[in-house]
C-alpha positions in Angstrom: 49.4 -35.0 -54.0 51.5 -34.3 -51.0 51.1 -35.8 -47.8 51.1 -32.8 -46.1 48.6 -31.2 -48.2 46.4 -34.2 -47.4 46.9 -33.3 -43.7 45.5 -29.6 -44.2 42.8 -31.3 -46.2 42.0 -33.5 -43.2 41.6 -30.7 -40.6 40.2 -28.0 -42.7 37.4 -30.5 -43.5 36.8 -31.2 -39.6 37.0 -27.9 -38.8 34.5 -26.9 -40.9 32.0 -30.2 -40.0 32.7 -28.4 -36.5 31.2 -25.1 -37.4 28.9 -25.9 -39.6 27.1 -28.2 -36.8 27.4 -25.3 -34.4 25.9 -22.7 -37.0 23.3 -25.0 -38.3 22.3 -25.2 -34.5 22.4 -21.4 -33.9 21.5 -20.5 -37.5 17.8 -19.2 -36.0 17.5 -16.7 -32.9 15.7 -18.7 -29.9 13.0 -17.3 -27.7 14.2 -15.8 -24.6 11.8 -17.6 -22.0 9.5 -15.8 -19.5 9.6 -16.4 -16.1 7.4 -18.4 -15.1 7.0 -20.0 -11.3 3.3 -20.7 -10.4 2.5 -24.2 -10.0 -0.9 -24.2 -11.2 -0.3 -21.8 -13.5 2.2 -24.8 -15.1 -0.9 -27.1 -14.5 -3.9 -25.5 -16.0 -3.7 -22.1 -17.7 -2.5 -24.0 -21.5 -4.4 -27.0 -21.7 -5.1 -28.4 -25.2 -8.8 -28.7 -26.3 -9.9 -31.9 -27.3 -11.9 -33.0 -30.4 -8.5 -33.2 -32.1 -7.6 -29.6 -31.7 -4.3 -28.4 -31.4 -5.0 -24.9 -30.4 -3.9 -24.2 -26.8 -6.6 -22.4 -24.8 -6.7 -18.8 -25.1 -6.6 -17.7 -21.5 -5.2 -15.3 -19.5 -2.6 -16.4 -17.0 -4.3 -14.3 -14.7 -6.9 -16.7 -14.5 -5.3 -19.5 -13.3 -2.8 -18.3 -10.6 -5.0 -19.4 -8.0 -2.8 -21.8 -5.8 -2.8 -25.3 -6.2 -5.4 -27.7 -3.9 -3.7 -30.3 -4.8 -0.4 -32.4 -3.0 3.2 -33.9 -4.4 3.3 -37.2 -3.7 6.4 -39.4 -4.4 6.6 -42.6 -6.8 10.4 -44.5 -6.6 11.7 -47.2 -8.5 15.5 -48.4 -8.4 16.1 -45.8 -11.1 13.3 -43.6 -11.4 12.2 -40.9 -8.2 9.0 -38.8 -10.0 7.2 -36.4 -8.2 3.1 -36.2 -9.1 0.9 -33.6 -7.9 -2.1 -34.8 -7.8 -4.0 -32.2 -8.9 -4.1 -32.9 -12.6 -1.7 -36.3 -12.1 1.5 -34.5 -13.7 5.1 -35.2 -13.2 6.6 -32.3 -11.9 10.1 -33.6 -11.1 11.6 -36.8 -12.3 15.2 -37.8 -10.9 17.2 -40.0 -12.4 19.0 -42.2 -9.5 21.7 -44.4 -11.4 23.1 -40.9 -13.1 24.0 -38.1 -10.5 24.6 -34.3 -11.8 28.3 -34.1 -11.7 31.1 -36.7 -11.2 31.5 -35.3 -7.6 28.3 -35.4 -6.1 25.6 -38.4 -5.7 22.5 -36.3 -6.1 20.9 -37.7 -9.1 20.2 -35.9 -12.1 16.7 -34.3 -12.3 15.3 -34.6 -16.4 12.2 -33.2 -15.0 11.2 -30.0 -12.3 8.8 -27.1 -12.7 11.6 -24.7 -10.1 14.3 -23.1 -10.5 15.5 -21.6 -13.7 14.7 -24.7 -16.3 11.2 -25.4 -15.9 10.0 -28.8 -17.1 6.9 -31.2 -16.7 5.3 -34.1 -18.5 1.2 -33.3 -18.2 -1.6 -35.6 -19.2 -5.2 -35.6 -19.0 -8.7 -36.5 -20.1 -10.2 -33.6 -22.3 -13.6 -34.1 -25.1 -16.6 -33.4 -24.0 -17.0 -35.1 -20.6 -13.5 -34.4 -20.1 -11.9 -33.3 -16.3 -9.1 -31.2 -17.4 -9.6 -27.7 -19.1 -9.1 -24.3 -18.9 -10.8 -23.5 -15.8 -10.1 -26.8 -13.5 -8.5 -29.9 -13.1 -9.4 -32.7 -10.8 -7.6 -33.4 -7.6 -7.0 -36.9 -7.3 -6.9 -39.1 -3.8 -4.0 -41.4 -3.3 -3.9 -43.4 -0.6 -0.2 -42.0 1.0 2.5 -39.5 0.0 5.0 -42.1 -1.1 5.3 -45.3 -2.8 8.2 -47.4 -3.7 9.3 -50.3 -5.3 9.7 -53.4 -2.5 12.8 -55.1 -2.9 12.1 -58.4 -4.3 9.2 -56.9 -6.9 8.8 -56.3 -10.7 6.3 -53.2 -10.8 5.0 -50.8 -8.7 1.3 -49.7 -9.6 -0.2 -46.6 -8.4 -3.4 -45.5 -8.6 -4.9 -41.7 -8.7 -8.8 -41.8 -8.4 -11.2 -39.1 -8.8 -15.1 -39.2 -8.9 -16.9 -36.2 -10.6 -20.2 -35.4 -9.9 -22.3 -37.6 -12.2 -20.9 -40.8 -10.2 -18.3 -41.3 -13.0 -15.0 -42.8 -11.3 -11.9 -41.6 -13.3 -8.5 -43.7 -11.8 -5.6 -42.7 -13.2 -2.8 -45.1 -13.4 1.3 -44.8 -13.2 3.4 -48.4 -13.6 7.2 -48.6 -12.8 9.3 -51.4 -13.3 12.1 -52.4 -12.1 15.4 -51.3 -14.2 12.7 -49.4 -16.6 12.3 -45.7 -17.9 9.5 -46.6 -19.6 6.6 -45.2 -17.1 3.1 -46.5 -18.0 0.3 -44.1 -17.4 -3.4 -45.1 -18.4 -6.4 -44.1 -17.5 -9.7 -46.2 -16.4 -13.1 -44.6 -16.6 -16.3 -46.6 -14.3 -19.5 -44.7 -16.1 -21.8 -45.1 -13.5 -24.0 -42.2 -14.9 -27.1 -42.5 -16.9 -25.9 -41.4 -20.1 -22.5 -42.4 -22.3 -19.3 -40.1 -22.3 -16.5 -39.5 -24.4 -12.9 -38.6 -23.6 -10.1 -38.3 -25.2 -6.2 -38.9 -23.4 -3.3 -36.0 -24.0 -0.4 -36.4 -23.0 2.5 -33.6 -23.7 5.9 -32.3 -22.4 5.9 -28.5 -21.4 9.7 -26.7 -21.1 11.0 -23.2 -21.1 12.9 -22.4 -23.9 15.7 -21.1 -22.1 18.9 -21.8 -24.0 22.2 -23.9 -22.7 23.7 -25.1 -25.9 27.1 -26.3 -26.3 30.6 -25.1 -27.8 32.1 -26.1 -31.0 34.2 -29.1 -29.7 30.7 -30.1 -28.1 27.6 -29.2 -29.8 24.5 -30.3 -27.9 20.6 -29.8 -28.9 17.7 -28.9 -26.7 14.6 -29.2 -28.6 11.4 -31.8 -29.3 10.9 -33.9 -32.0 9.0 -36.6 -33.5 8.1 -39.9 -34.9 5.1 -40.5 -37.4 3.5 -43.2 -39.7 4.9 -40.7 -42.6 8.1 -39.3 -40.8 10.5 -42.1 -39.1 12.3 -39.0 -37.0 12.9 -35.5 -36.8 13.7 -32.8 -35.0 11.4 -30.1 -34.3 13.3 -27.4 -32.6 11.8 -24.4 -30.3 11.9 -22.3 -32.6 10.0 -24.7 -35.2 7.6 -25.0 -32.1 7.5 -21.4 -32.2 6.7 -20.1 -35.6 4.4 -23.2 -36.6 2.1 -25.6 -34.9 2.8 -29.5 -35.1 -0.5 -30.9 -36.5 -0.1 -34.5 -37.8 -2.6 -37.6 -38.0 -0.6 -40.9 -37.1 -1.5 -44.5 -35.6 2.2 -44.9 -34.5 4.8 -43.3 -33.1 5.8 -40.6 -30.6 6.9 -37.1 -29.3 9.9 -36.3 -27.4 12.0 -33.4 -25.6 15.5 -34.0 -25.9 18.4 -32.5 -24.6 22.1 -34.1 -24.2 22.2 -37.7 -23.5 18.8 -37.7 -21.9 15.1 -37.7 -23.4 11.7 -37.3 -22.1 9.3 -38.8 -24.4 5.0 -39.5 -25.0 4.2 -42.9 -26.7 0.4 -42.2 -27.5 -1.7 -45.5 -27.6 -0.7 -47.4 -30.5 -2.3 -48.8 -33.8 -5.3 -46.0 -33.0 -5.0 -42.6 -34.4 -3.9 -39.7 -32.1 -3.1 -36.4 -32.9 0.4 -35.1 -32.7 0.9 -31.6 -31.5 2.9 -28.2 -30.3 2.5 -25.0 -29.8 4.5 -22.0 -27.6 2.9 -20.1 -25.0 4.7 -17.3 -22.4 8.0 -18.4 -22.8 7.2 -22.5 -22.8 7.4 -24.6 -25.7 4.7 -27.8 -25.6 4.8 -30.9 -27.8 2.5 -33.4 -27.2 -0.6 -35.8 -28.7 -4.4 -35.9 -28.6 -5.6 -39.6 -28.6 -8.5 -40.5 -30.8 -11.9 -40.1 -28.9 -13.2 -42.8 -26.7 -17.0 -43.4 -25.8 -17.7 -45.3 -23.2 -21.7 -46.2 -22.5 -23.6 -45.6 -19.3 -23.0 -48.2 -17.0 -19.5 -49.8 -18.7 -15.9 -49.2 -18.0 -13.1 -48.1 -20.5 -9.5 -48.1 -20.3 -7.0 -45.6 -22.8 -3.2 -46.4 -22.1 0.4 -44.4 -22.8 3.8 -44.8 -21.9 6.4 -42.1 -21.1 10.2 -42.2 -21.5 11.3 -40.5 -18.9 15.4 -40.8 -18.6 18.9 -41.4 -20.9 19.1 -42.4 -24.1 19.7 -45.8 -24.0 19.1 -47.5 -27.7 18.3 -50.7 -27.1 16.1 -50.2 -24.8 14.1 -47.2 -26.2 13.9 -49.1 -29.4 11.8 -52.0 -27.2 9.5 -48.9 -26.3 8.7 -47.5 -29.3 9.9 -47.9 -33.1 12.5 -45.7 -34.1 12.8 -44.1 -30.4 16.4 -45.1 -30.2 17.1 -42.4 -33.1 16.7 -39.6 -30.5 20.4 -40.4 -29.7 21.8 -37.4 -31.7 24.3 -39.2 -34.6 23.9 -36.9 -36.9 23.2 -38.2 -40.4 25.4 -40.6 -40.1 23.7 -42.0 -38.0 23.3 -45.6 -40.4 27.4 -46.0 -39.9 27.6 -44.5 -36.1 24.8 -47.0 -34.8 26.5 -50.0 -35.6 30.2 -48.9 -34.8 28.6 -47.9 -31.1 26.5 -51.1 -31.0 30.7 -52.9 -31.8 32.0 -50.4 -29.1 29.8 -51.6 -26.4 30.6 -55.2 -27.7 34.3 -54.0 -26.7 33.3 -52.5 -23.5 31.6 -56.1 -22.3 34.9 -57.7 -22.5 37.3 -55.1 -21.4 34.4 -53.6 -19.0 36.5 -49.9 -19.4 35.3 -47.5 -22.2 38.5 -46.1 -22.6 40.4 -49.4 -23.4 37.1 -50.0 -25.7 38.0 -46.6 -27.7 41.3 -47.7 -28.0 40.6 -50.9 -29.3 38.3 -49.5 -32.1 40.2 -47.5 -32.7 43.2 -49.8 -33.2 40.2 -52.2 -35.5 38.9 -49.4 -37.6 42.7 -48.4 -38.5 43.7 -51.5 -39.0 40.3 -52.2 -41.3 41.1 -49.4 -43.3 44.9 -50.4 -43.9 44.7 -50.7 -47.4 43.3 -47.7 -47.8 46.1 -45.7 -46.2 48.9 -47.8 -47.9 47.2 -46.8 -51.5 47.0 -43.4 -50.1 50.9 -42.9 -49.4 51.6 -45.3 -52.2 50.4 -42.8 -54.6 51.6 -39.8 -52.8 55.0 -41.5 -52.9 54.6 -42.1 -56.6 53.4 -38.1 -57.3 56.3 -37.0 -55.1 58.7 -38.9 -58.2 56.9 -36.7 -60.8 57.0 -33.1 -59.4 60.4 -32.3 -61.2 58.7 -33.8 -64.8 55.5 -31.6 -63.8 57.6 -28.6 -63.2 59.3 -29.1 -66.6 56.3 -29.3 -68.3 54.7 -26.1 -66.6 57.4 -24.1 -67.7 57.6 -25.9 -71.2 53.7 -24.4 -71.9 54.0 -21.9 -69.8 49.9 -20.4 -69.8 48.6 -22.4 -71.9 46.6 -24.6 -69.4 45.0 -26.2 -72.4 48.5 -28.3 -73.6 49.8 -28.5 -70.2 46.6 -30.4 -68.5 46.9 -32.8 -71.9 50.5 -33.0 -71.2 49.9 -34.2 -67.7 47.1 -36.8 -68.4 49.7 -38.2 -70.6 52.3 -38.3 -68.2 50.0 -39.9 -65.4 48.6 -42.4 -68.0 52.8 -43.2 -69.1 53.6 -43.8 -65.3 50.3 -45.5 -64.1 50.1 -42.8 -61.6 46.0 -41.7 -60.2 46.4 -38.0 -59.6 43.6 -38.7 -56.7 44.8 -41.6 -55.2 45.9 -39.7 -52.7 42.7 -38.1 -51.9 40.3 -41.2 -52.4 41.1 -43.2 -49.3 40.9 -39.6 -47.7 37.4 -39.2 -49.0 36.5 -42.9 -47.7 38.1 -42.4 -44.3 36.4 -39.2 -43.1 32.8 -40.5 -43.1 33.8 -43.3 -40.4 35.8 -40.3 -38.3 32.6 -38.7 -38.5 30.5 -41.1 -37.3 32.7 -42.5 -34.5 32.5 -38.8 -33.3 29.0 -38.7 -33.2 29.1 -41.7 -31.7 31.7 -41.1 -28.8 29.3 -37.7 -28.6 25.8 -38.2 -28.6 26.6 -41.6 -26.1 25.3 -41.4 -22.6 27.1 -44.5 -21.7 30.5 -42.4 -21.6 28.9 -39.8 -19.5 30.9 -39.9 -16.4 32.9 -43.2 -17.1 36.4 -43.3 -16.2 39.7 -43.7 -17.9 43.2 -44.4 -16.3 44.6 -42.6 -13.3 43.6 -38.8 -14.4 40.8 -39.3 -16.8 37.6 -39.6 -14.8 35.3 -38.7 -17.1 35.6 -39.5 -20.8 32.4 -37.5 -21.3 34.8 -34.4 -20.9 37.3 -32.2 -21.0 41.1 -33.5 -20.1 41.3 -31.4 -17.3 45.4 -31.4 -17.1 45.2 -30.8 -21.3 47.5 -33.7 -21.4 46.2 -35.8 -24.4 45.6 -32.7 -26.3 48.9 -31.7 -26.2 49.9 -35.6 -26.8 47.7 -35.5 -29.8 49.6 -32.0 -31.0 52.8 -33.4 -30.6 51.8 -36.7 -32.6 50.6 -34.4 -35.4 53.9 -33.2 -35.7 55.6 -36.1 -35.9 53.3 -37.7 -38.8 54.2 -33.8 -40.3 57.8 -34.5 -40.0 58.0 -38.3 -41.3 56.3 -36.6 -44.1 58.8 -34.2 -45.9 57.0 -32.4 -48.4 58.8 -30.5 -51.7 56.2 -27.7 -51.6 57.9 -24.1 -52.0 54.6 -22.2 -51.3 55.8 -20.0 -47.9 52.2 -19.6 -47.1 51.3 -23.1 -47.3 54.3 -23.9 -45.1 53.3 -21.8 -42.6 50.1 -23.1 -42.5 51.1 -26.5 -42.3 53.8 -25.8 -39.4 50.4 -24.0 -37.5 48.2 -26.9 -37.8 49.4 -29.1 -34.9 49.0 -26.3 -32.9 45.7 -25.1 -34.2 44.2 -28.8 -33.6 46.1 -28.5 -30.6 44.3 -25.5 -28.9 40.7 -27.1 -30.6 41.4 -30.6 -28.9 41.9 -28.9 -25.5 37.9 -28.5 -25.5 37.1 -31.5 -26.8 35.6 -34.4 -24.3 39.1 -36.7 -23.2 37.0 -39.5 -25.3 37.3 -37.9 -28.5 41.2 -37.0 -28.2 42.1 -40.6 -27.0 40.8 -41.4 -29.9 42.7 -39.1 -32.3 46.0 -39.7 -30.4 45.4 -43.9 -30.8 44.9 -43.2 -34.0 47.8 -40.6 -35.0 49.8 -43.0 -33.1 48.9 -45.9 -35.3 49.6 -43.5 -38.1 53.1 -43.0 -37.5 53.1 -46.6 -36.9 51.9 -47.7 -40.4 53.7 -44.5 -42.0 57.0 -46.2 -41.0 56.0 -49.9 -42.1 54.7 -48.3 -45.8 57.7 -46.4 -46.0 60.2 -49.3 -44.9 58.0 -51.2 -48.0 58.7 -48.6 -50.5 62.2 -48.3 -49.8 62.1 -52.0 -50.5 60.7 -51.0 -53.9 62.7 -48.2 -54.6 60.1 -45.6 -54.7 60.9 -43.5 -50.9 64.9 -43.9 -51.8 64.4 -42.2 -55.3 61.7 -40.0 -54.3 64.3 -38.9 -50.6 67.2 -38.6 -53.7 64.7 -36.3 -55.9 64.1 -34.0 -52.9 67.8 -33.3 -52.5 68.8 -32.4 -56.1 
């Protein structure tokens, strides 16, 4: 097996991981979105019923353009700004203060807004039978000012959202941020001071247009929902899953979740009681949410239902403290078992070096190292194959088309010389899951999102924007093709050999700067460990003979 043809095995394998991630993202048409822009329109018009239905309400939009009575008030932690409008107590904007939009600019990121051409909100409400949010209405809660923040010195900043319907019964609606926390608390207390009991039951759900952004092949990205059950630990449930079927599952556990690149909006219905998880696409917007069980509480008492909402990045270890299984909305693909713990290793790095881009070169420089053996057993055998191409070629012409006589001919020759015809292949085979999953990893990881490098790297998260480790990583391809002469007489597979330096060349140019420091450390330590191997098999004889084989 020839080292070369090893290399063309390498990249047409990554290349087509490449496009078969982008295809299997694009395989199904998405729904073009409708424009939507009325506020209580995005407040009222698609309200799930309650007594565990799923259905959205079958009204007009017509009938609920009326404007808004209610006002936007503003709730601010040290890393959370959401705005509520407190008609219906829904987050209409959530910014994201310790992540701005771009590199250049300090305005924070905004996960959450109902303007502008990406609508998105996180709604909740009491519907049943004595619920206060349907079809027709929602109540307009007092607050007691327009902003409240976080004191400097405190833990958690409560906020309460009362409203008293016209029985006597005193509905507060509660939001709780803490400090250095996406994880929003929002509950509900109900005083019955009427004469007779009432039931309610909590939703809580995440309503987005389904406008498109996507990614490109060097950078796939998924905008979508999905889901955690008692019978499913993740999955994705795309728009247009949303779109041709309705989510309807039974759970005590578990959660439902918007997710785009490196950020996630999430519902954590309360736990250990059964809730209903749901979707369903209406005019453009996709909704995913859940219906808690019902709650009766008896004239005269009080009764308290409680959620959370994961509102911000995807930061494992703390989404995994949330909720179980959350931390799997950090897209790894389904390698995700191997990409988890090399990440988890990476940040290890990055607490001693405190630079992600030394950290990627040092994993890179472990994982290489760790898989040593592998590589010397890979060029040992290629070295070994290389000494029997003129014996192969004598017996291919000896039996000629019989393929029968000459494939016995050459299990006796490998089995005479010790020789594995797929040794050359096998460390290969074992190498490309972990280049895989550290690109998955480097990928799906908000942590490199903005971080910088050295001197023209800002941004690891993306492109090189000189192309200069691209082109690096190009030219170190060709030098692990030309320490590797091959004896291959195919034209066509020499030209495509002599292209594929350039062809990884033009992909890489695409890729986020991460991902090529990481193919140039490694080519580099290639090269390095090419020229120790070889050195070892000259030692041995085997490179001298095979280098005196290639010029007879």
């Amino acid at each position: 097996m020839e080292s070369q043809r090893n290399l063309l095995i390498i990249g047409l394998l990554f290349v087509s991981f490449l496009i078969y991630q982008q295809w299997n993202m694009d395989k199904n048409p998405k729904p073009v979105a409708t424009e939507q822009t009325t506020t209580a329109q995005a407040n009222q018009s698609d309200l799930p019923q309650g007594s565990g239905s799923v259905s959205p309400s079958a009204v007009d939009s017509s009938n609920s353009a009326a404007a808004s009575k209610g006002q936007l008030i503003t709730l601010k932690s040290d890393v959370l700004e959401l705005t509520i409008n407190t008609e219906g107590g829904d987050i209409v904007r959530a910014g994201l203060l310790a992540y701005p939009k771009t590199e250049k600019t300090d305005a924070p990121f905004e996960l959450l807004d109902i303007h502008g051409e990406h609508q998105y909100s996180a709604r909740s409400g009491l519907i049943g039978p004595n619920g206060i949010d349907n079809k027709d209405a929602r109540p307009v809660y007092q607050v007691s000012a327009k902003t409240f923040e976080l004191a400097k010195g405190q833990d958690k900043l409560t906020v309460p959202l009362t409203y008293t319907d016209a029985n006597g019964v005193v509905y507060t609606k509660l939001f709780v941020l803490k400090k250095g926390s996406y994880d929003v608390g929002v509950s509900y207390r109900v005083n019955n001071h009427s004469s007779a009991p009432i039931s309610v039951q909590m939703f809580g759900e995440l309503k987005q247009n389904t406008k498109e952004e996507g990614g490109h092949l060097g950078r796939p990205s998924y905008r979508g929902g999905a889901y955690s059950s008692d019978n499913t630990r993740y999955d994705k449930y795309s728009f247009s899953d949303i779109k041709d079927t309705n989510l309807n599952e039974k759970t005590s556990t578990g959660w439902v979740a918007m997710l785009e690149h490196y950020f996630a909006a999430a519902w954590i219905p309360p736990q250990h009681s059964e809730s209903t998880l749901y979707s369903n696409y209406k005019d453009g917007f996709a909704h995913i949410g859940f219906i808690s069980a019902a709650k009766t509480i008896a004239a005269g008492q009080s009764g308290e239902i409680s959620s959370s909402a994961w509102i911000g990045p995807e930061l494992q270890d703390k989404m995994a403290a949330v909720a179980p299984h959350l931390d799997l909305t950090v897209d790894y693909g389904w390698l995700w078992f191997i990409s988890q713990p090399l990440f988890k290793f990476l940040k290890f790095l990055h607490s001693i070096v405190g630079n992600w881009g030394v950290a990627i070169i040092l994993i890179t420089l472990i994982v290489k190292g760790v898989m040593y053996p592998l590589t010397r057993a890979q060029y040992t055998s290629m070295a070994k194959m290389r000494l029997l191409q003129p014996k192969m070629k004598e017996l291919r012409e000896r039996y000629g088309d019989d393929r029968q006589k000459q494939s016995q001919a050459m299990m006796e020759l490998y089995k005479k010389e010790k020789v594995n015809p797929l040794g050359g292949c096998f460390p290969i085979a074992l190498q490309m899951p972990i280049f895989i999953a550290l690109y998955w990893a480097f990928l799906g990881s908000v942590e490199l999102r903005h971080a910088p490098f050295f001197l023209w790297i800002h941004d690891l998260s993306a492109q090189d924007p000189y192309y200069i480790l691209p082109v690096l990583m190009g030219i170190s391809m060709f030098m692990i093709q030309k320490m590797s002469p091959t004896a291959v007489a195919d034209p066509m597979q020499q030209k495509i050999m002599q292209f594929m330096p350039v062809a990884f060349t033009v992909f890489f140019l695409f890729f986020p700067s991460g991902l090529v420091l990481y193919w140039l450390v490694s080519n580099c330590v290639t090269l390095i460990q090419q020229t120790l191997i070889y050195r070892e098999l000259e030692k041995k004889g085997l490179h001298s003979r095979d280098k005196k084989e290639k010029k007879k």
